[in-house]
C-alpha positions as MATLAB code, in Angstrom:
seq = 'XXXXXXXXXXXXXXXXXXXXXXXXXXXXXXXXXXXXXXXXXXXXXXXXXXXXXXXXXXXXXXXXXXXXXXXXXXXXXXXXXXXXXXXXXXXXXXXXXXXXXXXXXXXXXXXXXXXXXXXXXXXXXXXXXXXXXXXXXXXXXXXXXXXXXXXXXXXXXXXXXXXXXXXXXXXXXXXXXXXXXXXXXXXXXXXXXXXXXXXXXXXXXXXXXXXXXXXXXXXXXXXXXXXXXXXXXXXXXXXXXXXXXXXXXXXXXXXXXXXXXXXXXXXXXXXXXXXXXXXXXXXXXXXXXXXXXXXXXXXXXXXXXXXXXXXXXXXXXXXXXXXXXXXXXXXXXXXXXXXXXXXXXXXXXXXXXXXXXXXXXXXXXXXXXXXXXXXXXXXXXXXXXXXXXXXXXXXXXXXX';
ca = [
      44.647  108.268   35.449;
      48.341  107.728   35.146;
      50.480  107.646   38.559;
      52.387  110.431   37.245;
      49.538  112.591   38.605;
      49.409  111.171   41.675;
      50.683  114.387   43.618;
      48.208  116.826   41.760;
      45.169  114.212   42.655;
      46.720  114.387   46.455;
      46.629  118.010   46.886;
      43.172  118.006   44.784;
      41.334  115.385   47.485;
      42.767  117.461   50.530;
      40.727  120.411   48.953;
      38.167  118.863   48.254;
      37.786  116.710   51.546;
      38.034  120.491   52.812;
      35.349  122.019   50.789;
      33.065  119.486   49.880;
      30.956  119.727   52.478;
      30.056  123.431   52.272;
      27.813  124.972   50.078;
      28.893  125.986   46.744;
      28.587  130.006   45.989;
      27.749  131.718   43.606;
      29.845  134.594   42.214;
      27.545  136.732   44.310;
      28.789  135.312   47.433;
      31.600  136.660   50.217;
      34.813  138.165   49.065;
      37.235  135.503   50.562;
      39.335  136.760   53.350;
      36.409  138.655   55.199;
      34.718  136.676   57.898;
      31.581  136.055   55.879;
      34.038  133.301   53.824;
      34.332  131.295   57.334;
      31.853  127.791   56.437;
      31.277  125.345   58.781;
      32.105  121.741   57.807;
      30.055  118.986   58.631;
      30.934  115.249   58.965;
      28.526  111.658   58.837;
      25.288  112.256   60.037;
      23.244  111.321   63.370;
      20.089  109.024   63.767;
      18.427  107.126   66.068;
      16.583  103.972   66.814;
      14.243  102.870   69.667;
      14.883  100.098   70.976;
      12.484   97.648   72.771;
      15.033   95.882   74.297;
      16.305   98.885   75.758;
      13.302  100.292   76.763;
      14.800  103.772   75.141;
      16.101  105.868   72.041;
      19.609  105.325   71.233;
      21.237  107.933   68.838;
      23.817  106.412   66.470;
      26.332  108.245   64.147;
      26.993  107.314   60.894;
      29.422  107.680   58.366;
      29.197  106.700   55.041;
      32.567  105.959   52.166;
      33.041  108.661   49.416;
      31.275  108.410   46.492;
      28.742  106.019   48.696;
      25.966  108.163   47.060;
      27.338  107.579   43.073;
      27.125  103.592   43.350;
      24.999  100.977   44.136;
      27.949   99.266   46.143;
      27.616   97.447   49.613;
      29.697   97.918   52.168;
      31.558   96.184   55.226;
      30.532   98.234   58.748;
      32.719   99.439   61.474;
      30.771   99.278   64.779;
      32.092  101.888   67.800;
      31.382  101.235   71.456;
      31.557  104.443   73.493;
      30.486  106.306   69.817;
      30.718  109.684   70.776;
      34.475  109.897   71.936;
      35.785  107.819   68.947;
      33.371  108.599   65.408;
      35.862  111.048   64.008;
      39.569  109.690   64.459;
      37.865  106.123   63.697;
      35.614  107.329   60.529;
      39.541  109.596   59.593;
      40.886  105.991   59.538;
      38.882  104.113   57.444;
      38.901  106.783   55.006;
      43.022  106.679   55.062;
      43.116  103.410   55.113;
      40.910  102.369   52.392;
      42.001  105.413   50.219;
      45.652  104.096   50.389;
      44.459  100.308   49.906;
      45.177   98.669   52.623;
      41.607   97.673   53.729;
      37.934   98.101   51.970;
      36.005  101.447   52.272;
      33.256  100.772   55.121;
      30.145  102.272   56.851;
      31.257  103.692   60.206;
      28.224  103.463   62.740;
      29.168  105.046   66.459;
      26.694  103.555   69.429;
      26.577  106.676   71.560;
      26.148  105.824   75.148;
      23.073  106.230   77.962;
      24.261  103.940   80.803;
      27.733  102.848   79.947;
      29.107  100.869   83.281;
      24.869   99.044   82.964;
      25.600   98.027   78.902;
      29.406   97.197   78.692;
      29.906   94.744   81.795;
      28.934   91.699   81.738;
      28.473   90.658   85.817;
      26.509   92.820   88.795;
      29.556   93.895   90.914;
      28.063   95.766   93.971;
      30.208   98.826   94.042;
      28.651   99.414   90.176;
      25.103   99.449   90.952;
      23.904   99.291   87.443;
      26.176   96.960   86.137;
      25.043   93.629   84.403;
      23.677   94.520   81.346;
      26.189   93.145   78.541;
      23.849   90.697   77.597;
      20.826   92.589   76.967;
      23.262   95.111   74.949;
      24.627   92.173   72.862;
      20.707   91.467   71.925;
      19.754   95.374   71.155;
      23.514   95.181   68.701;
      22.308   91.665   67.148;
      18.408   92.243   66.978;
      17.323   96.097   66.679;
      20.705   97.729   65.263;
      22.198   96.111   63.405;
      18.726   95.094   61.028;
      18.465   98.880   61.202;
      21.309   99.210   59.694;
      21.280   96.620   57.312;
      17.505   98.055   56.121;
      19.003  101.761   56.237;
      22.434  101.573   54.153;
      23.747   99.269   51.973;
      25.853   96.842   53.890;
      27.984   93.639   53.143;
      27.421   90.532   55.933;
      31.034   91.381   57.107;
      30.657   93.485   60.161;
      34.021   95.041   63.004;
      33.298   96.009   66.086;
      35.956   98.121   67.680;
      35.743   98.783   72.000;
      38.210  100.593   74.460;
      38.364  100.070   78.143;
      35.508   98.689   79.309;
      33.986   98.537   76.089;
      37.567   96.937   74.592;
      35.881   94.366   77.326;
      32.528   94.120   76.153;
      33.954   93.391   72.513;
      36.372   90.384   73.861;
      33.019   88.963   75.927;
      30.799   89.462   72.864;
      33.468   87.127   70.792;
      33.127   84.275   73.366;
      29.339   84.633   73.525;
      28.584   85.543   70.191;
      31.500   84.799   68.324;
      29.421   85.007   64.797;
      27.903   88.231   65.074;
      31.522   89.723   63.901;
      34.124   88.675   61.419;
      36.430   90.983   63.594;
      36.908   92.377   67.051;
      39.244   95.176   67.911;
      39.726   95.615   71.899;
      42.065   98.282   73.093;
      43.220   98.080   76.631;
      40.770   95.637   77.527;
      39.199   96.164   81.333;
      39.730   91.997   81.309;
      40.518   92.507   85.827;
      36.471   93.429   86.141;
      34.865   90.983   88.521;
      38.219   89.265   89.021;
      38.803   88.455   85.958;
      35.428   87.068   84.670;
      35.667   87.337   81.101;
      38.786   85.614   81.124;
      37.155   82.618   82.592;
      34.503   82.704   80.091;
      37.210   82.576   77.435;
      39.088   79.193   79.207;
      35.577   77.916   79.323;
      34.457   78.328   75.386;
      38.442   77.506   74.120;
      38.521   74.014   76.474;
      34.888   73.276   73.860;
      37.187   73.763   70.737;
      35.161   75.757   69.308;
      35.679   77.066   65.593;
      35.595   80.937   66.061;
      36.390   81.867   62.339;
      36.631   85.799   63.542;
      39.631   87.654   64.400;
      40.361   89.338   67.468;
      43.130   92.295   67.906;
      44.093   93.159   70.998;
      46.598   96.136   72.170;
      47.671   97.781   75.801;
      49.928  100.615   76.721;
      52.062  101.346   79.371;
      48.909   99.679   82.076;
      49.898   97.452   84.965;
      46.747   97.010   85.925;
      45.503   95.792   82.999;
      48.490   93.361   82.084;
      48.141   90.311   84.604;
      44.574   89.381   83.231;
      44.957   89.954   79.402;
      48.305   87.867   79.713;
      46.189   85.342   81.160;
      43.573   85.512   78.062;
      46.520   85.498   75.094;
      47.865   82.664   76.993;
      44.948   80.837   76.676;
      44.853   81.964   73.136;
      48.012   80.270   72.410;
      47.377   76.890   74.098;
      43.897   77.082   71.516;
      45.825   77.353   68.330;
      43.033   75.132   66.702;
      40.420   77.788   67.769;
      40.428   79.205   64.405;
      40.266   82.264   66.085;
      43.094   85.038   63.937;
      44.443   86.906   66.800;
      47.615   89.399   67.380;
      47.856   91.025   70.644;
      49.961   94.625   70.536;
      52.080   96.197   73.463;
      52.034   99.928   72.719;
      54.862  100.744   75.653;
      54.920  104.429   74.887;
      51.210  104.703   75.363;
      48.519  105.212   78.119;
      45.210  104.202   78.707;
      43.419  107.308   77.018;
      45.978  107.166   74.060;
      45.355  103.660   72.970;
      42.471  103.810   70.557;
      43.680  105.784   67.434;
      46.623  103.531   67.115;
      44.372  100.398   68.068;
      42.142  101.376   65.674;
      44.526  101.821   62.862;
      46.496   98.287   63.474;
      43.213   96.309   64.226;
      41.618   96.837   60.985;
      45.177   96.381   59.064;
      45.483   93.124   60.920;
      41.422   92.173   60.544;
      41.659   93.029   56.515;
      45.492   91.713   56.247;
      44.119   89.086   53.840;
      42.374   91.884   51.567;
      45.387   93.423   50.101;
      46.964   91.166   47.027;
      50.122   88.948   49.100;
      52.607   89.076   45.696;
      54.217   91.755   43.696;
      52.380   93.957   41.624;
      54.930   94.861   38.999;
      55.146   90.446   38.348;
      51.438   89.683   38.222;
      48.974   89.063   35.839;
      45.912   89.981   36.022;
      44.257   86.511   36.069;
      46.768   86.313   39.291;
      44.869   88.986   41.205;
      41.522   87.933   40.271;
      41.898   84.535   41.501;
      43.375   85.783   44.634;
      39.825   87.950   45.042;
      37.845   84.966   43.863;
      39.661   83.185   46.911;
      38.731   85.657   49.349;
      35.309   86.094   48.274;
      34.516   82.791   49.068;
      36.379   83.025   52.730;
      34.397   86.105   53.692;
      30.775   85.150   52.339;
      30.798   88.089   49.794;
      32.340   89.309   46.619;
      35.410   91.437   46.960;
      36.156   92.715   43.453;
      39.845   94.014   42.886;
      40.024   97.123   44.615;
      39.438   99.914   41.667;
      42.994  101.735   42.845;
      44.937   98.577   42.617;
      43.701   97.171   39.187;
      44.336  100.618   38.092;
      47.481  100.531   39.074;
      48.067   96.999   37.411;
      46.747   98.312   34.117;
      49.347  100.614   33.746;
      52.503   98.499   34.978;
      51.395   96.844   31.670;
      50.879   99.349   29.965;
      54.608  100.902   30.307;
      55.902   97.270   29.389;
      53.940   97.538   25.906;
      52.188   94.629   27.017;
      48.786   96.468   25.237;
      46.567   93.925   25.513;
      46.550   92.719   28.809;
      46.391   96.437   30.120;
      43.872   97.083   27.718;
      41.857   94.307   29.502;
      42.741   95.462   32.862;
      41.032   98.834   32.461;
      38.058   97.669   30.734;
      37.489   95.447   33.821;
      38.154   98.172   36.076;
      35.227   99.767   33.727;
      32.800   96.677   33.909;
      33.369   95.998   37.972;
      33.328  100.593   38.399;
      31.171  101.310   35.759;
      29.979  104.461   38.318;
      33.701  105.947   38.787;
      35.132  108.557   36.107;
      39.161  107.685   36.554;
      38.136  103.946   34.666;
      37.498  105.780   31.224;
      40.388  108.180   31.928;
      42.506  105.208   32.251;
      41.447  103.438   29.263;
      41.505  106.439   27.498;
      45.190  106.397   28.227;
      45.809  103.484   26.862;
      44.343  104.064   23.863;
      46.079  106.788   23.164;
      49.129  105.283   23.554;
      48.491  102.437   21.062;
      47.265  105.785   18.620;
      43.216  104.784   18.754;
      42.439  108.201   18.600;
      39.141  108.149   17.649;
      38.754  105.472   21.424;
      40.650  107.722   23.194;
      38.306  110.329   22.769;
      35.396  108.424   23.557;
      36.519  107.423   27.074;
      38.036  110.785   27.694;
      34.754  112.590   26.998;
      32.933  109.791   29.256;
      35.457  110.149   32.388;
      34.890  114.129   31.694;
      31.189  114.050   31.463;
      31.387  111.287   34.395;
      33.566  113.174   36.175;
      31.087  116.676   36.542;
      27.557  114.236   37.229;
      30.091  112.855   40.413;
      31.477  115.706   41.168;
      34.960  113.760   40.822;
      37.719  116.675   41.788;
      39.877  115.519   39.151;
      37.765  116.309   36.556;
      39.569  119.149   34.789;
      42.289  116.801   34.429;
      40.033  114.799   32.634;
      38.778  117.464   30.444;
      42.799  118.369   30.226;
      43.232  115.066   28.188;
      40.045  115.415   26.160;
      41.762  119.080   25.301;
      45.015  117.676   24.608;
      43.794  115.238   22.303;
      41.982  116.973   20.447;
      44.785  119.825   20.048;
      46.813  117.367   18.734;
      44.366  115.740   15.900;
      43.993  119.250   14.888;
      47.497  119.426   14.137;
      46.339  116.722   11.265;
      43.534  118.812   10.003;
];
């Protein structure tokens, strides 16, 4: 599908994203504008998994990418501490986010809590009697739920865990314990002052090992004086261990507060943990040999294949296409085809091109397979697809 359409597709996904998850009805149904029309929308879905190390059920929420039910793709995971307050504006993210391009759709799996102060700290402090319990948590995240969710969904080995507050804590001690476990850590305002400063130390004592970290760790406060002295400590530290290979950008968000922090946090930490994902050079220059060697690159740096983002090879396909260059976007949408052979817009697009070198007889092929494609997925842009089919065929019966 041509960019040209890009508003109509916008306003199209808002309905949809609206709509989708209520029941379709029949002609039968409510007259709109009574209160019978009023459908509640749902959102992800909740489980739960015992765990032994626990001693208890923990409920997790999930959220799954669009069109996660169409493929047989696998998928990077976004792990929330403290679950419950931050599924939906974290899930809203990664659905913006990868949507526009700028990072890969994920799974989105909250941890709701039980005993928050006893799983996020890491040390017994006395006034917090059941605090201590980091440690076990780390091993119920590395050994019960994260298998669970491996066997349950269809996951990539690339995995983001994302913690506020005390939890922002438990993520930066979990990186210096088990640096591994995540390619990425996202820790807004980090409660780094617990048990003067503890964590902190822990960090001096890995970095002074030289370790190689190969993760990336984002870090962001707002306007918290309490909270400055010790993470200034820890990004000091981080700078004296630039051969850590630890990626890390630390954020001042000066108009913020403590309970404001996370949406924003969120937002820049998986930019800056995925900042590698998006293709470095311009668009309207490359070739398409260009971008696949830049995913080939990053394939091999994250331990899994990245194929060119469906959007952006898309988008490549018909740069070259408006230079005439017929071939090469001709190629560009057939692998958009072979690497999405699930999605509808791929045989739209080539369809498209087609039609523009005058293959008529290919244009209709693809047009009727992105149309027929389109209903199976329920793709909301499917009437534009049957559009083209219509238009096509209007015009080769001007030649009857």
């Amino acid at each position: 599908m041509r960019v040209r359409k890009l508003f109509v597709n916008i306003v199209a996904l808002i309905i949809v994203a609206l709509i989708a998850p209520v029941a379709l009805l029949s002609s039968a149904g409510p007259v709109w504008g009574q209160e019978s029309d009023i459908q509640p929308l749902s959102f992800g879905h909740a489980t739960s998994v015992y765990s032994r190390v626990l001693g208890e059920d923990r409920a997790i929420l999930v959220n799954l990418p669009t069109g996660y039910e169409y493929t047989q793709t696998r998928y990077p995971v976004l792990f929330l501490l403290d679950g419950t307050a931050h599924f939906h504006h974290a899930a809203a993210t990664v659905d913006f986010l990868s949507r526009t391009g700028r990072i890969p759709q994920m799974i989105v799996v909250g941890i709701t809590n039980t005993a928050r102060t006893r799983d996020l700290t890491p040390t017994h402090v006395e006034d917090r009697e059941t605090s201590g319990g980091a440690d076990t948590f780390i091993k119920f995240i590395e050994d019960e739920l994260i298998p669970f969710v491996d066997d349950r969904y269809r996951t990539q080995p690339y995995r983001v865990l994302f913690g506020h507050s005390l939890a922002g804590m438990f993520a930066v001690y979990t990186l210096f314990t088990k640096p591994q476990l995540f390619a990425g850590y996202i820790a807004a305002s980090p409660h780094l002052q617990w048990d003067d400063g503890r964590v902190v130390d822990l960090a001096d004592e890995v970095l002074n090992r030289r370790p190689k970290l190969k993760s990336s760790l984002y870090i962001s406060l707002g306007d918290e004086p309490d909270y400055t002295e010790p993470l200034e400590r820890l990004t000091s530290l981080l700078e004296k261990a630039d051969d850590s290979g630890l990626r890390w950008e630390y954020l001042v968000l000066k108009e913020d507060d403590h309970m404001s922090t996370p949406l924003k946090s969120n937002y820049e930490g998986l930019e800056m943990v995925f900042a590698a994902w998006r293709f470095p050079g311009d668009l309207s220059e490359a070739e398409v040999s260009a971008v696949q060697a830049h995913y080939r690159k990053l394939s091999g740096e994250v331990g899994y294949e990245i194929l060119i983002p469906e959007g952006l090879l898309n988008q490549l396909g018909y740069i070259l296409l408006s230079e005439e260059k017929y071939d090469d976007a001709i190629a560009a949408f057939k692998l958009n085809i072979d690497n999405y052979p699930e999605s509808a817009n791929v045989y739209d697009s080539l369809g498209e091109a087609y039609e523009a070198m005058n293959e008529w007889s290919l244009a209709r092929v693809n047009y009727e397979k992105a149309f027929k494609r389109g209903l199976e997925i329920e793709d909301p842009n499917a009437y534009i697809y049957k559009q083209h089919l219509d238009d096509l065929l209007a015009r080769l019966s001007e030649f009857d």
